[in-house]
mmCIF entry with sequence, helices, sheets and N, C-alpha, C, O atoms, coordinates in Angstrom:
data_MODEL
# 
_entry.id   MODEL 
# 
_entity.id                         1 
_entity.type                       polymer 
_entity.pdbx_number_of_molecules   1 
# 
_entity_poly.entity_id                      1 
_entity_poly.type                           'polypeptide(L)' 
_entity_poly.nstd_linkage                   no 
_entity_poly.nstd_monomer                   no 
_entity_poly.pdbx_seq_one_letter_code       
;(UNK)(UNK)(UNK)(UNK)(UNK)(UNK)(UNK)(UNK)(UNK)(UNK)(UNK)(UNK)(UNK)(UNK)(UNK)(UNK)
(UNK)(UNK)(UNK)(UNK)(UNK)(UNK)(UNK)(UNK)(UNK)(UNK)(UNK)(UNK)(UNK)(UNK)(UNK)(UNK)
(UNK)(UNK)(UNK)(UNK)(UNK)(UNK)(UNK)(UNK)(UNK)(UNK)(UNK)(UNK)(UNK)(UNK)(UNK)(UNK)
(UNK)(UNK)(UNK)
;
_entity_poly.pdbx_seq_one_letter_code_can   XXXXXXXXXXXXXXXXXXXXXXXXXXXXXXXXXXXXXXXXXXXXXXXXXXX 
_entity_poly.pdbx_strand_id                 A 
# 
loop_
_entity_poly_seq.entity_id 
_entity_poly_seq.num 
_entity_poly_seq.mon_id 
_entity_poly_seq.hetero 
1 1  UNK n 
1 2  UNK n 
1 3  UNK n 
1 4  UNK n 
1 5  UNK n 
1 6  UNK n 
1 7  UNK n 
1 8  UNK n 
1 9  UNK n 
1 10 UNK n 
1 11 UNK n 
1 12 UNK n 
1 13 UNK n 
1 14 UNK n 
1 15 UNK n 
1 16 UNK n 
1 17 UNK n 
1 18 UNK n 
1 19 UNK n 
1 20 UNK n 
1 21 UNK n 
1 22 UNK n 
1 23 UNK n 
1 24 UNK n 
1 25 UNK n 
1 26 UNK n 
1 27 UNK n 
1 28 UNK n 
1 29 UNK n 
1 30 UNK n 
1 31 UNK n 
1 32 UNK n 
1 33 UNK n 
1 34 UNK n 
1 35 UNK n 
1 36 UNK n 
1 37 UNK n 
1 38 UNK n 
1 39 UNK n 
1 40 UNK n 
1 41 UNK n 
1 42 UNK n 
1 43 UNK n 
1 44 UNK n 
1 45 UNK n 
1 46 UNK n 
1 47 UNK n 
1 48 UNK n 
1 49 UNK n 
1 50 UNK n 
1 51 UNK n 
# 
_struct_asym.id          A 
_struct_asym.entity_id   1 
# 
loop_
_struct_conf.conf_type_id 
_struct_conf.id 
_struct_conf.pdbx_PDB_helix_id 
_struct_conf.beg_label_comp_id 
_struct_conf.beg_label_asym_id 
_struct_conf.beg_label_seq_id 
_struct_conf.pdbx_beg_PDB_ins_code 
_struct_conf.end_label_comp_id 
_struct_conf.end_label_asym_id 
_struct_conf.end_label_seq_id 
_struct_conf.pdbx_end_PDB_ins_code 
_struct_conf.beg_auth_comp_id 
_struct_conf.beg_auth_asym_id 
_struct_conf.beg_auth_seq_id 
_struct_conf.end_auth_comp_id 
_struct_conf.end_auth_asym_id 
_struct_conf.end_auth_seq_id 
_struct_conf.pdbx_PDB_helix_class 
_struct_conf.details 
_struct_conf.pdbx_PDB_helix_length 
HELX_P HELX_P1 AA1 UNK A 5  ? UNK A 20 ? UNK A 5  UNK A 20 1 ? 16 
HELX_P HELX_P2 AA2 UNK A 28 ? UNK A 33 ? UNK A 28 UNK A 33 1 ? 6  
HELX_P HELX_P3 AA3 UNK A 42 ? UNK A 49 ? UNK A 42 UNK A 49 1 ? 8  
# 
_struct_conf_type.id          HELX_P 
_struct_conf_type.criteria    ? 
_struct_conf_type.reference   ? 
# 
loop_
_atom_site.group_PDB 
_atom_site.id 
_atom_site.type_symbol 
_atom_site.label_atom_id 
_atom_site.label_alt_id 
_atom_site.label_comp_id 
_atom_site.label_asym_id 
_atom_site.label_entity_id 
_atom_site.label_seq_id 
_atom_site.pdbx_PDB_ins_code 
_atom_site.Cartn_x 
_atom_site.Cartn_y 
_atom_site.Cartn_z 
_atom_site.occupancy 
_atom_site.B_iso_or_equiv 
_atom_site.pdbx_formal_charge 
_atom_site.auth_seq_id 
_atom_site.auth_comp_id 
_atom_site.auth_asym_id 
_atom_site.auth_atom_id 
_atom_site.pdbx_PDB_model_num 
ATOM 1   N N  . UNK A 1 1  ? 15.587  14.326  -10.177 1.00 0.00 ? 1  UNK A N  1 
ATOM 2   C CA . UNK A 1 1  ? 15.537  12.902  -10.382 1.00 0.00 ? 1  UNK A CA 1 
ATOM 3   C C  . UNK A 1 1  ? 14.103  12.416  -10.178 1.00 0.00 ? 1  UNK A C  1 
ATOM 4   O O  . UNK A 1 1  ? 13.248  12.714  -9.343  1.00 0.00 ? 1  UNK A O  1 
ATOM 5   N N  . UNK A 1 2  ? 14.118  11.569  -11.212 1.00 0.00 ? 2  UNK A N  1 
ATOM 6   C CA . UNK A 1 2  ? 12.067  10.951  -10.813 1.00 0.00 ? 2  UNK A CA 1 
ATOM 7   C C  . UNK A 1 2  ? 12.199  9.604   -10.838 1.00 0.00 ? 2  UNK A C  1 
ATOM 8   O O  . UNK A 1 2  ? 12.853  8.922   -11.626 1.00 0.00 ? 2  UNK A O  1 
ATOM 9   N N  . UNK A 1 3  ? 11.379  9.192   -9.711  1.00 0.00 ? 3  UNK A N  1 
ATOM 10  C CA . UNK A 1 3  ? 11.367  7.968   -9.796  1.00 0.00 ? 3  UNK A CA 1 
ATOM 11  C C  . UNK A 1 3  ? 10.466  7.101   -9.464  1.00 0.00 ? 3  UNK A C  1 
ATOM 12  O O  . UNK A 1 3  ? 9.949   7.231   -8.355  1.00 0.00 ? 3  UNK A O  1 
ATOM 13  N N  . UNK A 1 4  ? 10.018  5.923   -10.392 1.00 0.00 ? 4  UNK A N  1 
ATOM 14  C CA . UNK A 1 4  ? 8.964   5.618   -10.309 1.00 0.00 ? 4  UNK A CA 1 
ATOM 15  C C  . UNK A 1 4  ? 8.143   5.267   -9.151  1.00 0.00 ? 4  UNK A C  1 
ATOM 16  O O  . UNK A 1 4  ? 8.640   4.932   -8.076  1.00 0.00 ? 4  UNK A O  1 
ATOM 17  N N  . UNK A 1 5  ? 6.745   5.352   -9.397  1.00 0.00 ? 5  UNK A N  1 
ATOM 18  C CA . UNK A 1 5  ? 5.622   5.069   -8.075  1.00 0.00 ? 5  UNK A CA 1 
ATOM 19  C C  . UNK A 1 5  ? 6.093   3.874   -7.286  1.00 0.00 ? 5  UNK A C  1 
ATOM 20  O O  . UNK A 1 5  ? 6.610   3.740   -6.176  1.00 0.00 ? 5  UNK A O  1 
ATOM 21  N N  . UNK A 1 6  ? 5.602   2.752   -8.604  1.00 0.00 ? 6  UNK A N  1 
ATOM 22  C CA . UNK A 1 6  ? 5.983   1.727   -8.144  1.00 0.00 ? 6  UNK A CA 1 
ATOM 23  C C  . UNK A 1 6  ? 7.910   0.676   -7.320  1.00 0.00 ? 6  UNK A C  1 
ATOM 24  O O  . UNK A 1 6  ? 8.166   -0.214  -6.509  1.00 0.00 ? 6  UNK A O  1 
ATOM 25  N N  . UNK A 1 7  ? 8.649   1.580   -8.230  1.00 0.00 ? 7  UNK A N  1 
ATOM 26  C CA . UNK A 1 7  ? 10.041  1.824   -7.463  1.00 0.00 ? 7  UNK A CA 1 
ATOM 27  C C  . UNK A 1 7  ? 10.107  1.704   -5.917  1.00 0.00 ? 7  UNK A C  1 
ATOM 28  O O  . UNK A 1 7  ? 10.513  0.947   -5.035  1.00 0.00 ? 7  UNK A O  1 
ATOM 29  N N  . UNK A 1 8  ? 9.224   3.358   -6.170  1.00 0.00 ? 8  UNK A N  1 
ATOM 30  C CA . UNK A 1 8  ? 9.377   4.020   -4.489  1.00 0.00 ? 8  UNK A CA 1 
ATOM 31  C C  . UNK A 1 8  ? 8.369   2.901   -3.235  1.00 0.00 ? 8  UNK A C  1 
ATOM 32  O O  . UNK A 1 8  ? 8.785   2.324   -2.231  1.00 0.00 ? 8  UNK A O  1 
ATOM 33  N N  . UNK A 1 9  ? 7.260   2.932   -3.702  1.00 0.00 ? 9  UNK A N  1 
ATOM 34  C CA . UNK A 1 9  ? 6.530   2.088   -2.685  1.00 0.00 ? 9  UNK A CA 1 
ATOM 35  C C  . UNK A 1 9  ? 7.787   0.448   -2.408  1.00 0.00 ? 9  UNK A C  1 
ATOM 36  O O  . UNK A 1 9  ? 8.156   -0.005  -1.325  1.00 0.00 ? 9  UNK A O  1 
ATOM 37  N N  . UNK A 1 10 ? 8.022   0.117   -3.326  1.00 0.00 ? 10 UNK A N  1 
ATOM 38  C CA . UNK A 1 10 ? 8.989   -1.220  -3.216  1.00 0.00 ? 10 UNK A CA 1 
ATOM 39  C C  . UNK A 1 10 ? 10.304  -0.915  -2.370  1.00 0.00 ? 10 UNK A C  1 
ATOM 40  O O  . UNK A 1 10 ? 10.916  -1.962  -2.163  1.00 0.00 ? 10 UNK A O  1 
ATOM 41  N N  . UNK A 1 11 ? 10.689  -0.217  -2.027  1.00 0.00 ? 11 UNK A N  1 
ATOM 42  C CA . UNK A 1 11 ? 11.652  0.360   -1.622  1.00 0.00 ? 11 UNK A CA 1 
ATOM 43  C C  . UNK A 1 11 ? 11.704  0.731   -0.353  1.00 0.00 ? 11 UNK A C  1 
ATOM 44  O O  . UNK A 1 11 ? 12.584  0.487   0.472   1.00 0.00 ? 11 UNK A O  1 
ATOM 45  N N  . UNK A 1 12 ? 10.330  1.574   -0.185  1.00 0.00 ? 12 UNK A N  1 
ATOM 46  C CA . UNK A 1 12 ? 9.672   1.944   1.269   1.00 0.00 ? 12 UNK A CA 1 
ATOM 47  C C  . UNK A 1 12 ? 8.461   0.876   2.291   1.00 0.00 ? 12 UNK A C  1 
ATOM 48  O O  . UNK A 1 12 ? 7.994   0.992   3.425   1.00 0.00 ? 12 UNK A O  1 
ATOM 49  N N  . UNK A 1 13 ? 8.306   -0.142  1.185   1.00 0.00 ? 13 UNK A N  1 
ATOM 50  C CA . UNK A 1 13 ? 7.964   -1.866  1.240   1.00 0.00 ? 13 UNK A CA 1 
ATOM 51  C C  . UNK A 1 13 ? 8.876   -2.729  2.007   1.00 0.00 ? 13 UNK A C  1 
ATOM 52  O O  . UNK A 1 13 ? 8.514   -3.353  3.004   1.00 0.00 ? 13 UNK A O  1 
ATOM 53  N N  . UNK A 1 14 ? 10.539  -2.762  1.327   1.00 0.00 ? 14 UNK A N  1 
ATOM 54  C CA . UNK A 1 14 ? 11.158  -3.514  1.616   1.00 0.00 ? 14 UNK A CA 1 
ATOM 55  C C  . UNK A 1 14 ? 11.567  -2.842  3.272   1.00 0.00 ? 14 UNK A C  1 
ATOM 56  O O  . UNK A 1 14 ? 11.352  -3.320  4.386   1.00 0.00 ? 14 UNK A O  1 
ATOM 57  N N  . UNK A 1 15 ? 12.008  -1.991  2.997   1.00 0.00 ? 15 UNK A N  1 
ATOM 58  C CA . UNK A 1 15 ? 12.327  -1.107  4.763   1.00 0.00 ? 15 UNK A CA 1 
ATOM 59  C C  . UNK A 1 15 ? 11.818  -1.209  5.583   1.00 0.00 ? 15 UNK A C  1 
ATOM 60  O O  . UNK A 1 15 ? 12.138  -1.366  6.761   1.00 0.00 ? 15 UNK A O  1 
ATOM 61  N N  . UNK A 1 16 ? 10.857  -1.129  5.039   1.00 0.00 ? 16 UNK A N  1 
ATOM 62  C CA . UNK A 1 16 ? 9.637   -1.323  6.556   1.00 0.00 ? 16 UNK A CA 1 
ATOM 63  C C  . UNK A 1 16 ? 9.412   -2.647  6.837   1.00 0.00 ? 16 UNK A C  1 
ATOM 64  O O  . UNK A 1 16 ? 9.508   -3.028  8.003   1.00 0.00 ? 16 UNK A O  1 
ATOM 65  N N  . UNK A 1 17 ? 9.161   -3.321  6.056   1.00 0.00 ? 17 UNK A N  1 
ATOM 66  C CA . UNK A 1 17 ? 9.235   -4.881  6.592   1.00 0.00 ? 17 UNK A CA 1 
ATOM 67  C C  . UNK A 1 17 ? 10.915  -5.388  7.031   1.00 0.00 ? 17 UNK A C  1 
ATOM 68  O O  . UNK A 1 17 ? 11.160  -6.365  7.738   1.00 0.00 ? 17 UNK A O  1 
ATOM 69  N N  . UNK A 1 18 ? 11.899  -4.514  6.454   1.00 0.00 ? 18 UNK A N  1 
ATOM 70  C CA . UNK A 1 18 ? 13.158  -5.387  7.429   1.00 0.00 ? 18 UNK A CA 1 
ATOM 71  C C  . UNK A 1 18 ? 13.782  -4.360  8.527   1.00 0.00 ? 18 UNK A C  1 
ATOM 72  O O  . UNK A 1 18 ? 14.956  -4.378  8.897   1.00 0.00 ? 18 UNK A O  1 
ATOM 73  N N  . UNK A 1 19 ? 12.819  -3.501  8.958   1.00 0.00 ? 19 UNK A N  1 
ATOM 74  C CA . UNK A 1 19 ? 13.458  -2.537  10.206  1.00 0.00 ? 19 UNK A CA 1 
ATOM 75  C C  . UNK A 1 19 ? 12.450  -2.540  11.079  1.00 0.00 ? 19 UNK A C  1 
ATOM 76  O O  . UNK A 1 19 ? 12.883  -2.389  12.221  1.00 0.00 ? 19 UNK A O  1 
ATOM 77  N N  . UNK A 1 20 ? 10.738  -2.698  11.005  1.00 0.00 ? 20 UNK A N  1 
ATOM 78  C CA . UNK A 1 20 ? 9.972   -3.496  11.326  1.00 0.00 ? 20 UNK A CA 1 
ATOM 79  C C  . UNK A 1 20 ? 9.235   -4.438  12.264  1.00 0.00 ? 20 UNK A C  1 
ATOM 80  O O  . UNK A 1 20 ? 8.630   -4.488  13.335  1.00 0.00 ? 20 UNK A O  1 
ATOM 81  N N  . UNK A 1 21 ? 9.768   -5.364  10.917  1.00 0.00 ? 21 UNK A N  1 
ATOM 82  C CA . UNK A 1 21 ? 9.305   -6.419  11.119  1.00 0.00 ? 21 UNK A CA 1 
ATOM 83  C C  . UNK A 1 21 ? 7.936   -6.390  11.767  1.00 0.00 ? 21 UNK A C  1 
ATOM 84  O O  . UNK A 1 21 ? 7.702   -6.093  12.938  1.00 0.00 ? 21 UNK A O  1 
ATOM 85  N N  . UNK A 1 22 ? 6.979   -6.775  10.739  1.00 0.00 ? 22 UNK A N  1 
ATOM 86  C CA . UNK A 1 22 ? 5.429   -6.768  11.402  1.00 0.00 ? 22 UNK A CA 1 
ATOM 87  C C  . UNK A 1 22 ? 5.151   -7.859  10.756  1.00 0.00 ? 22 UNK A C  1 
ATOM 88  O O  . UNK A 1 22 ? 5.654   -8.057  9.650   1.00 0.00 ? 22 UNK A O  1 
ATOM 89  N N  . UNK A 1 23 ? 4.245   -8.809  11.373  1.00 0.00 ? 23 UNK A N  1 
ATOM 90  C CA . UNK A 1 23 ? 3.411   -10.003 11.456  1.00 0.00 ? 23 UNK A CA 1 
ATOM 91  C C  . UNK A 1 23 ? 3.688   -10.116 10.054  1.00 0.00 ? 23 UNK A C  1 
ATOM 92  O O  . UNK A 1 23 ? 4.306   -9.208  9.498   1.00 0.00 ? 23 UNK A O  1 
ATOM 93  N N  . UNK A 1 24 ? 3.295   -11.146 9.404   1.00 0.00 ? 24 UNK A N  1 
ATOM 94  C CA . UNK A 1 24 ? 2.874   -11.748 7.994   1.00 0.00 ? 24 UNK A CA 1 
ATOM 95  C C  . UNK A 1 24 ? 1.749   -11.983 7.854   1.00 0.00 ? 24 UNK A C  1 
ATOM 96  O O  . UNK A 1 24 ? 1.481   -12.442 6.744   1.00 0.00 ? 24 UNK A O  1 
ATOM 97  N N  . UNK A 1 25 ? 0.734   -11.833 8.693   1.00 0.00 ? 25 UNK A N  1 
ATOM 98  C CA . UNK A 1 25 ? -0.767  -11.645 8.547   1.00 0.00 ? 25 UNK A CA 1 
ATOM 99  C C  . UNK A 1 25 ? -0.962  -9.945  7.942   1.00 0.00 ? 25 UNK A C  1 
ATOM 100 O O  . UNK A 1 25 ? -1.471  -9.484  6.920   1.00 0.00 ? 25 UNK A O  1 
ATOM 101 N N  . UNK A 1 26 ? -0.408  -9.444  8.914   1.00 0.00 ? 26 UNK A N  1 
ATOM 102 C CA . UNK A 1 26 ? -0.833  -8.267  8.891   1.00 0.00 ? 26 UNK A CA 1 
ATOM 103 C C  . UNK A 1 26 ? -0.278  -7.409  7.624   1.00 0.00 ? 26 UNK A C  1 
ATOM 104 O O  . UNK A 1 26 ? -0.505  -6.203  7.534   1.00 0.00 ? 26 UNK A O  1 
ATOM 105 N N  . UNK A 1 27 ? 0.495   -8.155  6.619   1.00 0.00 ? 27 UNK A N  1 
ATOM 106 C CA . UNK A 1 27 ? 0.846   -7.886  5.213   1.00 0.00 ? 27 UNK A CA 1 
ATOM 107 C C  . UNK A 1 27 ? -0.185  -8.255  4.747   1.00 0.00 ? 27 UNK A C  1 
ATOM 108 O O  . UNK A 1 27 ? -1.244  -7.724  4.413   1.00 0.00 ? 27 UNK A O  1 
ATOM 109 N N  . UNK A 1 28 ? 0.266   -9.327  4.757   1.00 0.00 ? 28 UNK A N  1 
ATOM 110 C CA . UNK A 1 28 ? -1.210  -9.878  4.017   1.00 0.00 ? 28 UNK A CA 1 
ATOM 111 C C  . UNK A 1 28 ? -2.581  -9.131  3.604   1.00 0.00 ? 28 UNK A C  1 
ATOM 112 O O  . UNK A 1 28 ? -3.151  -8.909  2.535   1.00 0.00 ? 28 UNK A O  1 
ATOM 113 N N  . UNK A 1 29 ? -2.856  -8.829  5.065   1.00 0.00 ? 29 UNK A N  1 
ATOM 114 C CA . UNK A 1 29 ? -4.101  -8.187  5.319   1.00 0.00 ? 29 UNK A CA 1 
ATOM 115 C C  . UNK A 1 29 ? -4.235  -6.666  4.574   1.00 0.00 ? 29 UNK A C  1 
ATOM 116 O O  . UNK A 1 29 ? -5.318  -6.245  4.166   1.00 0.00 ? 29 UNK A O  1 
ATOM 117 N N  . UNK A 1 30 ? -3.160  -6.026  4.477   1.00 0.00 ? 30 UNK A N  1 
ATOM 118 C CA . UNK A 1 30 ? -2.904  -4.498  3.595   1.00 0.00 ? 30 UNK A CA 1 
ATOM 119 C C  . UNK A 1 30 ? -2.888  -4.667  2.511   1.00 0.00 ? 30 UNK A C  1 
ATOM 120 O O  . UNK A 1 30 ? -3.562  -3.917  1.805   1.00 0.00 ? 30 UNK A O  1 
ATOM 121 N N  . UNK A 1 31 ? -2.100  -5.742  1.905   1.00 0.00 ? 31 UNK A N  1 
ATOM 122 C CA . UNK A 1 31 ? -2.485  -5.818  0.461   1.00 0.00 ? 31 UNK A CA 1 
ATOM 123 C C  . UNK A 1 31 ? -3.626  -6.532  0.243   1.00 0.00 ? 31 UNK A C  1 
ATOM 124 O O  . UNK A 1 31 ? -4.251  -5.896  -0.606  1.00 0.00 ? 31 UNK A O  1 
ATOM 125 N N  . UNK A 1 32 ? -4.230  -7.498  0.546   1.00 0.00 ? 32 UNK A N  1 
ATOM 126 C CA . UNK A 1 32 ? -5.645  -7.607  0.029   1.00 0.00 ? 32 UNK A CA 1 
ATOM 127 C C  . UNK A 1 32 ? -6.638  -7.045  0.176   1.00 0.00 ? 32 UNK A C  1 
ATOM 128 O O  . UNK A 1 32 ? -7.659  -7.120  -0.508  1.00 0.00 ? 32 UNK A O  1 
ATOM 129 N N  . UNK A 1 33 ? -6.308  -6.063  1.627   1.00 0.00 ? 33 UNK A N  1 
ATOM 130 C CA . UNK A 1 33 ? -7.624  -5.296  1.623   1.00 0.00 ? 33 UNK A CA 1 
ATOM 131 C C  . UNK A 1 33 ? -7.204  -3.707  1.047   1.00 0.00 ? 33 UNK A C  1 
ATOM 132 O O  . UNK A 1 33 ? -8.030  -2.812  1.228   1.00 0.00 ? 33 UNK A O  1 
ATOM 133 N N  . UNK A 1 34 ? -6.168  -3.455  0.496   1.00 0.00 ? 34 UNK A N  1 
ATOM 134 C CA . UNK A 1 34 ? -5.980  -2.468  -0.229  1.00 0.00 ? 34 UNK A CA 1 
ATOM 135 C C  . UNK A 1 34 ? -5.880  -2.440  -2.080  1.00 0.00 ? 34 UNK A C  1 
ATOM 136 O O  . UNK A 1 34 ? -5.517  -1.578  -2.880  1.00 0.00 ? 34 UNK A O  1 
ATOM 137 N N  . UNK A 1 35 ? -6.480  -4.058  -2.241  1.00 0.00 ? 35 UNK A N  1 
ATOM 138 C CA . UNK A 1 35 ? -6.432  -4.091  -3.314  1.00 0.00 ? 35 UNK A CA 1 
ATOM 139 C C  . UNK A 1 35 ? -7.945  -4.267  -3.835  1.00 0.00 ? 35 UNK A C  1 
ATOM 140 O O  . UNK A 1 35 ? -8.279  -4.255  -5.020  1.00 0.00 ? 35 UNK A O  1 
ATOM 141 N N  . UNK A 1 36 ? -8.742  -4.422  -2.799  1.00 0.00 ? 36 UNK A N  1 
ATOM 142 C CA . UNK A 1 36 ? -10.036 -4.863  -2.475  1.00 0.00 ? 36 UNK A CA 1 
ATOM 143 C C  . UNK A 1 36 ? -10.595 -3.504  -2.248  1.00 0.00 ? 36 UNK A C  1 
ATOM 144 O O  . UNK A 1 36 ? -11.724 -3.326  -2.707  1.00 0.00 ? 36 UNK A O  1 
ATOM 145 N N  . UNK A 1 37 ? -10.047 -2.545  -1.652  1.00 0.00 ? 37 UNK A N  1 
ATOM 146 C CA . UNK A 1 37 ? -10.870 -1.479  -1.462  1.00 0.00 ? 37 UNK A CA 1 
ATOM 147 C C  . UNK A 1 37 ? -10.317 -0.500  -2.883  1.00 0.00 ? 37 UNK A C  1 
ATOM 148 O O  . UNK A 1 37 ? -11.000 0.471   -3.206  1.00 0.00 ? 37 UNK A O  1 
ATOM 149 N N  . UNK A 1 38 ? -9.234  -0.796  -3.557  1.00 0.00 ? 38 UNK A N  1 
ATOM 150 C CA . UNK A 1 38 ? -9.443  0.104   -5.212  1.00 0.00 ? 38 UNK A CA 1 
ATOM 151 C C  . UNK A 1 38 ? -10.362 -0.534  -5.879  1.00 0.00 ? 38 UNK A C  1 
ATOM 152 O O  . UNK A 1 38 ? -10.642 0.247   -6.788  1.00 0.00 ? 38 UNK A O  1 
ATOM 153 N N  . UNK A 1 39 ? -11.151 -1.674  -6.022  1.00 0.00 ? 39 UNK A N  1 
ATOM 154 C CA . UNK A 1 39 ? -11.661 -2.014  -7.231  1.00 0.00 ? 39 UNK A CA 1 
ATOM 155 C C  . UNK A 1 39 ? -13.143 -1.922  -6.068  1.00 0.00 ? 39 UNK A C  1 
ATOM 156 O O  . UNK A 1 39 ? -13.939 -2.860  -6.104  1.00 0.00 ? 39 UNK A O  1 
ATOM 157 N N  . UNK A 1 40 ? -13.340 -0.991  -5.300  1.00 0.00 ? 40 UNK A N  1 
ATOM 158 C CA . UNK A 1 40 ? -14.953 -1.382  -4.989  1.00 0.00 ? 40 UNK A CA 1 
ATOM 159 C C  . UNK A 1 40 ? -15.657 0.011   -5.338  1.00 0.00 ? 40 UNK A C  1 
ATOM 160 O O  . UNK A 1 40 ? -15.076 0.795   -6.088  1.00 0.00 ? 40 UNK A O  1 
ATOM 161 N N  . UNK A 1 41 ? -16.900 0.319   -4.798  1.00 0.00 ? 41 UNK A N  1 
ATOM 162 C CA . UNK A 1 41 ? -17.966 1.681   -4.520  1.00 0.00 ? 41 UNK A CA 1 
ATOM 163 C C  . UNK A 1 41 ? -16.946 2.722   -4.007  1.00 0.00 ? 41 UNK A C  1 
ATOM 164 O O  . UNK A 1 41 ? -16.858 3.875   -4.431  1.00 0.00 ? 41 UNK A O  1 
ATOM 165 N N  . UNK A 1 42 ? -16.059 2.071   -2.873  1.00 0.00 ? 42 UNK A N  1 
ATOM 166 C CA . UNK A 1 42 ? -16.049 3.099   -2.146  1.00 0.00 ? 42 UNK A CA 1 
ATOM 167 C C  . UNK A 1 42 ? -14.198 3.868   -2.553  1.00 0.00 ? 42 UNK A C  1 
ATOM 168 O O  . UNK A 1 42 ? -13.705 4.622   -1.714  1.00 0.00 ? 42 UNK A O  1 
ATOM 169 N N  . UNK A 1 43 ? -13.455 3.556   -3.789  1.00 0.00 ? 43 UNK A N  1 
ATOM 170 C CA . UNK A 1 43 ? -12.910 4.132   -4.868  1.00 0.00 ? 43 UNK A CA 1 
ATOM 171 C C  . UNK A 1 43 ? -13.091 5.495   -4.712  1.00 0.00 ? 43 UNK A C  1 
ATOM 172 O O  . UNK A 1 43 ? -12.551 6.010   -3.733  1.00 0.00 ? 43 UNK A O  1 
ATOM 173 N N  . UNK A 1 44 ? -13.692 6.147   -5.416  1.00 0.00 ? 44 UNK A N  1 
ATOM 174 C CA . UNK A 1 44 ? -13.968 7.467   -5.584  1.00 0.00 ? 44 UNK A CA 1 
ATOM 175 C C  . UNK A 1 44 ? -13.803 7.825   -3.800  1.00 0.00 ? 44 UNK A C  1 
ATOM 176 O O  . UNK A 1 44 ? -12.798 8.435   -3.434  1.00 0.00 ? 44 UNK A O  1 
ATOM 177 N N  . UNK A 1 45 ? -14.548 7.522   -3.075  1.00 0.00 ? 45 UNK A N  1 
ATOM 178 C CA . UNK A 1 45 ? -14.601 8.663   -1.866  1.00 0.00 ? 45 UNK A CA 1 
ATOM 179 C C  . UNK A 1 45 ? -13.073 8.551   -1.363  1.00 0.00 ? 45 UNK A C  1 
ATOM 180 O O  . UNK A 1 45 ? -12.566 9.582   -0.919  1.00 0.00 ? 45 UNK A O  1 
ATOM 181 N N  . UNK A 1 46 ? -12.315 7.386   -1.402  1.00 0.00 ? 46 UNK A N  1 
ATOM 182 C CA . UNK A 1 46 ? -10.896 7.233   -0.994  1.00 0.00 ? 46 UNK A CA 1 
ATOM 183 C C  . UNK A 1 46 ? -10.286 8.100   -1.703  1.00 0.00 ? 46 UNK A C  1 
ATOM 184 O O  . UNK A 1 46 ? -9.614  8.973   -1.153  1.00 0.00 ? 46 UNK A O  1 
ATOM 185 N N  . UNK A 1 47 ? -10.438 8.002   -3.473  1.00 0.00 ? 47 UNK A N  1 
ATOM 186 C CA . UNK A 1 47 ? -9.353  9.145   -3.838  1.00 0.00 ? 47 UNK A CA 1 
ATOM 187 C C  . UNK A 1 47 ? -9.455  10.436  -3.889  1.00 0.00 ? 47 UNK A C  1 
ATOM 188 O O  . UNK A 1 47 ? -8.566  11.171  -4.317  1.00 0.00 ? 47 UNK A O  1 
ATOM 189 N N  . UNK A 1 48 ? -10.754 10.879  -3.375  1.00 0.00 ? 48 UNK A N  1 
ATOM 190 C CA . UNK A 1 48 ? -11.008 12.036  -3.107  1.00 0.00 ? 48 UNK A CA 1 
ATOM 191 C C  . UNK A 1 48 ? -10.612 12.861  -1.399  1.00 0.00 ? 48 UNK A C  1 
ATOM 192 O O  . UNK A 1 48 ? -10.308 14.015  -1.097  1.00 0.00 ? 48 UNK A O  1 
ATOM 193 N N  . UNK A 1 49 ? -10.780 11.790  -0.721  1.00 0.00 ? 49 UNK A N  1 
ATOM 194 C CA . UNK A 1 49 ? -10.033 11.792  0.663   1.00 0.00 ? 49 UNK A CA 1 
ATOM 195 C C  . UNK A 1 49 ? -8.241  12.063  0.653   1.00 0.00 ? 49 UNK A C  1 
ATOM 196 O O  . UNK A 1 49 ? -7.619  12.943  1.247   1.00 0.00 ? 49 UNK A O  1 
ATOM 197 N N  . UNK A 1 50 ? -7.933  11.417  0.124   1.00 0.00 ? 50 UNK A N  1 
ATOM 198 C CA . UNK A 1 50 ? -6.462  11.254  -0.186  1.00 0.00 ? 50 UNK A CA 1 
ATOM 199 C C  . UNK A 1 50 ? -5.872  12.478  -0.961  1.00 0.00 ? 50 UNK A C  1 
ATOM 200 O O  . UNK A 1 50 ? -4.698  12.847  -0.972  1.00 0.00 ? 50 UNK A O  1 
ATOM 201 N N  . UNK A 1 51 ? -6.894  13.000  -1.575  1.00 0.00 ? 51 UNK A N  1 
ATOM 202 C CA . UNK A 1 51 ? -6.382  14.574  -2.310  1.00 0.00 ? 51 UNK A CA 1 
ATOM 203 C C  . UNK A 1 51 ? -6.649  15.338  -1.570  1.00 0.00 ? 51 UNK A C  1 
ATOM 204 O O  . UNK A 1 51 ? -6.417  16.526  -1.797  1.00 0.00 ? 51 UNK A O  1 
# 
C-alpha cells in the first residue's frame, strides 16, 4: 500500500497535535520556519543532512 507524503505528514500532524497538545506558537513557529528554511542557502546542506 502507498501512501501519499503529504497524506502521511497530515495524519502524523493531526496526532500529534491531539495527543500532544503543544502550544499554538510553537506550530506556528515549525511551519514558518520550516517553510523558510526550504526556500533559503541553506536547502542543499539540509537535504543533504537528511539523506
Amino acid at each position: 500500500m502507498q501512501v501519499p507524503l503529504w497524506l502521511a505528514l497530515l495524519v502524523v500532524g493531526y496526532l500529534g497535535v491531539k495527543l500532544i497538545r503543544p502550544p499554538a506558537w510553537l506550530i506556528a513557529v515549525l511551519l514558518v520556519g520550516g517553510f523558510l528554511l526550504a526556500d533559503s542557502v541553506l536547502a542543499p546542506a539540509i537535504n543533504a543532512l537528511v539523506k
